[in-house]
N, C-alpha and C positions, 0 to 999 in steps of 0.2 A: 590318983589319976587327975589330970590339969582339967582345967571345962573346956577344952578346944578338944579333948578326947571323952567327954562326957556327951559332946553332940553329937549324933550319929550323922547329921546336916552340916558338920563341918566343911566335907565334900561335897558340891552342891553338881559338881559333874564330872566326869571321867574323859579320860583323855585316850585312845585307843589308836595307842600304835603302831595294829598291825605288821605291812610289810612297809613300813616305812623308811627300813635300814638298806631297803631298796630303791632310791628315789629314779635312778636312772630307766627304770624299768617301768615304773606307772603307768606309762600310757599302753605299754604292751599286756600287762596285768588288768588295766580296764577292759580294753579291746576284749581280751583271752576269755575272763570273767561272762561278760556281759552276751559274749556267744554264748557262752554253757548255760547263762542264766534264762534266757529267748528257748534255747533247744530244751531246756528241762520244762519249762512253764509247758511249753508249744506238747512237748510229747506225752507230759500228764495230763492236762486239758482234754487233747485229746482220746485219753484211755479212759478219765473216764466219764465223758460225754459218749462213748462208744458203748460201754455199760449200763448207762441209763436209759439209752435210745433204744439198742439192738434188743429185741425181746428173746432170741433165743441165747442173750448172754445173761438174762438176769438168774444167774445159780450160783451158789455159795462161793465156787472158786473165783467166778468175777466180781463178785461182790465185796469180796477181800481183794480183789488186783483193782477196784474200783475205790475203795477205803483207801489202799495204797496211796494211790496216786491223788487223791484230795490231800491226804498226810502230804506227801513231799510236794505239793504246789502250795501247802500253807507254809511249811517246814523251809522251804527254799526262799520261798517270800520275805520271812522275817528276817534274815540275814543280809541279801544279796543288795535289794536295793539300797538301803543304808550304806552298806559296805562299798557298792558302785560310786555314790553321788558323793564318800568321801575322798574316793580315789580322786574322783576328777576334780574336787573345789578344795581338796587339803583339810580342809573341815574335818578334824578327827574327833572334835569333842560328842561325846549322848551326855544328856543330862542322870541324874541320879535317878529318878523314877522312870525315865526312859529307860536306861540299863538293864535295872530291875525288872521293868515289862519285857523289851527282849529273851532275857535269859529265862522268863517264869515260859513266855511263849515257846522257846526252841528248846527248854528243856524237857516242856508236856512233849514236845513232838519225838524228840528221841526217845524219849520213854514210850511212848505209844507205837514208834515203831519195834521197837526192840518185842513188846508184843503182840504186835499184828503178824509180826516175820513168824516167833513160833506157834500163833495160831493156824497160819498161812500153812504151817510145814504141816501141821497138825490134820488141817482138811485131807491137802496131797498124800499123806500117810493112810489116811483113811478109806480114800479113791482108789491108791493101788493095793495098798497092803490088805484091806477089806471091805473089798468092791460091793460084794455082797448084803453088806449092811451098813453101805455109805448112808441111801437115802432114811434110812430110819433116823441112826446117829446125829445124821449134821439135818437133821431139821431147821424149818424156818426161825423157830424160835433160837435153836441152840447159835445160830452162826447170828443173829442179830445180838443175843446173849454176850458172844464171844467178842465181837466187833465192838460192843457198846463197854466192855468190861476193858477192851483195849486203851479205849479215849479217857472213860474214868482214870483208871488205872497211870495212866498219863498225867492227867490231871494230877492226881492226886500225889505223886511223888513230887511230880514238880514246887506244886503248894507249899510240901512240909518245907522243901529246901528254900523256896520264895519267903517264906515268913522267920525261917532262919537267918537270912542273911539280912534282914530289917531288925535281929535284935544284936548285928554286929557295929562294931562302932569304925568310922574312916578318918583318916588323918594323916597329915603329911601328904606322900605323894599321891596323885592321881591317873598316872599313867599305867594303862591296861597292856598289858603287851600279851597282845593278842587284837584279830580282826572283828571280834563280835562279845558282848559280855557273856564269858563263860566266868566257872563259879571258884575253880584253881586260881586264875588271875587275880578274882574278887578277895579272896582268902588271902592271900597274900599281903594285900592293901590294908585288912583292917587290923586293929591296934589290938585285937584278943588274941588269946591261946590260940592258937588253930585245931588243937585236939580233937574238941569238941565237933567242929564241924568237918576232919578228917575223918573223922568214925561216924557220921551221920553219916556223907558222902559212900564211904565203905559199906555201910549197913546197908542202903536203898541202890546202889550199883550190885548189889549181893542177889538182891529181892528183883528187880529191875532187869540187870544186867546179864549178870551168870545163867540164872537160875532159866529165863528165856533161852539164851545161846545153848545151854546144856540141853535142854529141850527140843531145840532147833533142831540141832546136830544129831539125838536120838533118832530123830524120826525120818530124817535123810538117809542114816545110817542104815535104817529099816527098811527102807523104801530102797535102795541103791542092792539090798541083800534079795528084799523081793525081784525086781529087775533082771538080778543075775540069774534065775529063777527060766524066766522067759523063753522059752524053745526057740524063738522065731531069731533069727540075729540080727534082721532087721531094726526088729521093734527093740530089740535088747539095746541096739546102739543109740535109735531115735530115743527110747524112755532115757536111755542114761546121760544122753550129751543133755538132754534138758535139765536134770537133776542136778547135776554137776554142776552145771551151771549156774541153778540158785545156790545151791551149799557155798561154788567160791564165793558168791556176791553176798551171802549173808555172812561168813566168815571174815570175808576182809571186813564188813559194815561194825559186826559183831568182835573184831579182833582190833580193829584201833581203837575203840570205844571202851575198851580193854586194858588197853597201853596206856592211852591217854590218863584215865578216869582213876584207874588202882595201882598204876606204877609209881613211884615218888619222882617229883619233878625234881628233877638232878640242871645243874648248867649244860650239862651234854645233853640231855633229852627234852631240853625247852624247846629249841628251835624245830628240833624233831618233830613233839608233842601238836607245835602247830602246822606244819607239813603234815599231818596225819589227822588232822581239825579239818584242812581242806577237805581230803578225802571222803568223810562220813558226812561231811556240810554239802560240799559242791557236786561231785563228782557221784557219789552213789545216788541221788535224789536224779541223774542225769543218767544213768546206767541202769536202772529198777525200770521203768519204763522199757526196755528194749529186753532187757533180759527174762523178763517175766511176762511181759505182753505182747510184745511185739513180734515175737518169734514163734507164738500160740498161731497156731493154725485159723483156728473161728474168730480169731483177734484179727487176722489178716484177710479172712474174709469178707467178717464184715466191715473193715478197712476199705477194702478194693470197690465194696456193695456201695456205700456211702458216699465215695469220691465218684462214682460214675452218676448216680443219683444227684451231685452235687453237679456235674459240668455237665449231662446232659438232659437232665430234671427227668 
C-alpha cells in the first residue's frame, strides 16, 4: 500500500453531488425542498409543544407521538439545511469530519426511529388488543424504559458504524454521489475490502432494521385482526382507516430503508437507491406528523383549544 493510501486524511473533504446532474432544475428543487423543509419543522414543533403543554395529553401514546416528533425535527435538521444552502451557492464540498458528524447524527436517528415505530406499534397493540391491562403494562416506568432504550439503542448502532468508517482509509476520488453523507457512498470511496464493512452494515440493519419492521408489522397485524373483531361498523371503519394508515407509513418508512440498506447497489438501482433516500429523509419526517397526530382527535382538540387561547387570550 503507497503512503497516500496509508492516510486515512488523504481526503480532507468530500464532494457531494447529489442532484447535480440536474442543474436546470435547482432552483425548482430548492423552492420544492425548503417548503417541505418550513412544513416538517412547523408540524413537529408543533406536536410536540402540544404534548408538553396539553396536561390531558401527557400518556404513553403522546409521549411516544411527542419523542417522535423531536426525532424527526432533529432528524430533518441534519440533512436539509446543508442540503438547502448547497443548492443555492453550488458549494457541494463537507469537510471529512463534517461528513463523518452528519452521517454519525442521521444515522442515530434512523436507528432510533426504526425503534420508536415498533415501540409505537407496540403501546397501540396493547390499547386495543389488551385494554384491560394497558394501564398496568405500559407503566411510567416501562414507556420512559422503552423510549430511553430507543435513543440508546440509536446511538449505539450508529457509534459502532461511526468508529468503523475512521478505521477505513480514502483515496483518489472524493465525490459522494449522493445528497447527504450516507455510508454506501462512503464505502465505496475507500481504498479497503468492502466485505468487512458490508457484513457489519448487514449485521446491524438485521438487529436495527428487520428485526423492528418484523415487529412492527406483528402487532398491526394483531391489532387490524382485533378491529375486525368490533360489532360496531362504525368504530370498525374509524379504528381501521387509522391503523392502516400507520402500517402504510411505516412500511413505506421501513420498506426503502430495506431496498436501500440490504439490496446491492447495482448501476440500475443507484439512482433509484437515491429517489428512495428522499423518501425516508424528506417526505416521511413531513407525513408522520399528520398521519399519526394530526388526525388523533385529542390532537385536534387541543389544537383548536390552544389557537383560540392564542388569538383571543
Amino acid at each position: 500500500m503507497n503512503p497516500e493510501q496509508e492516510n486515512q486524511t488523504s481526503i480532507t473533504e468530500f464532494n457531494l453531488l447529489g442532484f447535480s446532474i440536474l442543474p436546470e432544475l435547482q432552483i425548482l428543487l430548492f423552492l420544492l425542498f425548503l417548503v417541505i423543509y418550513i412544513a416538517t419543522m412547523a408540524g413537529n414543533i408543533l406536536i410536540a409543544v402540544l404534548v408538553v403543554t396539553v396536561q390531558h395529553l401527557h400518556t404513553p401514546m403522546y409521549f411516544f407521538l411527542g419523542n417522535l416528533s423531536c426525532l424527526e425535527t432533529c432528524y430533518t435538521s441534519i440533512i436539509m439545511p446543508s442540503f438547502l444552502v448547497s443548492i443555492l451557492t453550488e458549494d457541494r464540498t463537507i469537510s471529512f469530519n463534517g461528513c463523518l458528524t452528519q452521517y454519525f447524527f442521521f444515522s442515530s436517528m434512523v436507528s432510533m426511529e426504526c425503534l420508536l415505530l415498533s415501540v409505537m406499534s407496540y403501546d397501540r397493540y396493547l390499547a386495543i388488543c389488551n385494554p384491560m391491562h394497558y394501564a398496568t403494562r405500559m407503566s411510567g416506568r416501562l414507556y420512559l424504559q422503552l423510549a430511553g432504550g430507543s435513543w440508546t439503542g440509536g446511538f449505539l448502532c450508529s457509534g459502532i458504524i461511526t468508529l468503523s468508517i475512521f478505521q477505513l482509509t480514502f483515496c483518489g476520488s472524493n465525490g459522494i454521489d449522493h445528497f447527504f453523507c450516507d455510508l454506501i457512498p462512503l464505502i465505496k470511496l475507500s481504498c479497503n475490502d468492502p466485505q468487512l464493512m458490508e457484513i457489519l452494515l448487514f449485521t446491524l440493519c438485521l438487529i436495527f432494521l428487520v428485526v423492528p419492521f418484523l415487529l412492527t408489522l406483528m402487532s398491526y397485524i394483531c391489532i387490524i385482526v382485533t378491529i375486525l373483531r368490533i360489532p360496531s361498523t362504525t368504530g370498525r371503519k374509524k379504528a381501521f382507516s387509522i391503523c392502516s394508515s400507520h402500517l402504510v407509513v411505516v412500511s413505506i418508512f421501513y420498506g426503502t430503508l430495506l431496498i436501500v440498506y440490504m439490496f446491492p447497489t447495482t448501476n440500475t438501482l443507484r439512482d433509484f437507491k437515491k429517489v428512495l433516500s428522499v423518501v425516508y429523509t424528506v417526505l416521511t419526517p413531513l407525513v408522520n406528523p399528520l398521519i399519526y397526530s394530526l388526525r388523533n382527535k385529542e390532537v385536534k382538540e387541543a389544537l383548536r383549544k390552544a389557537i383560540r387561547k392564542f388569538m383571543f387570550g
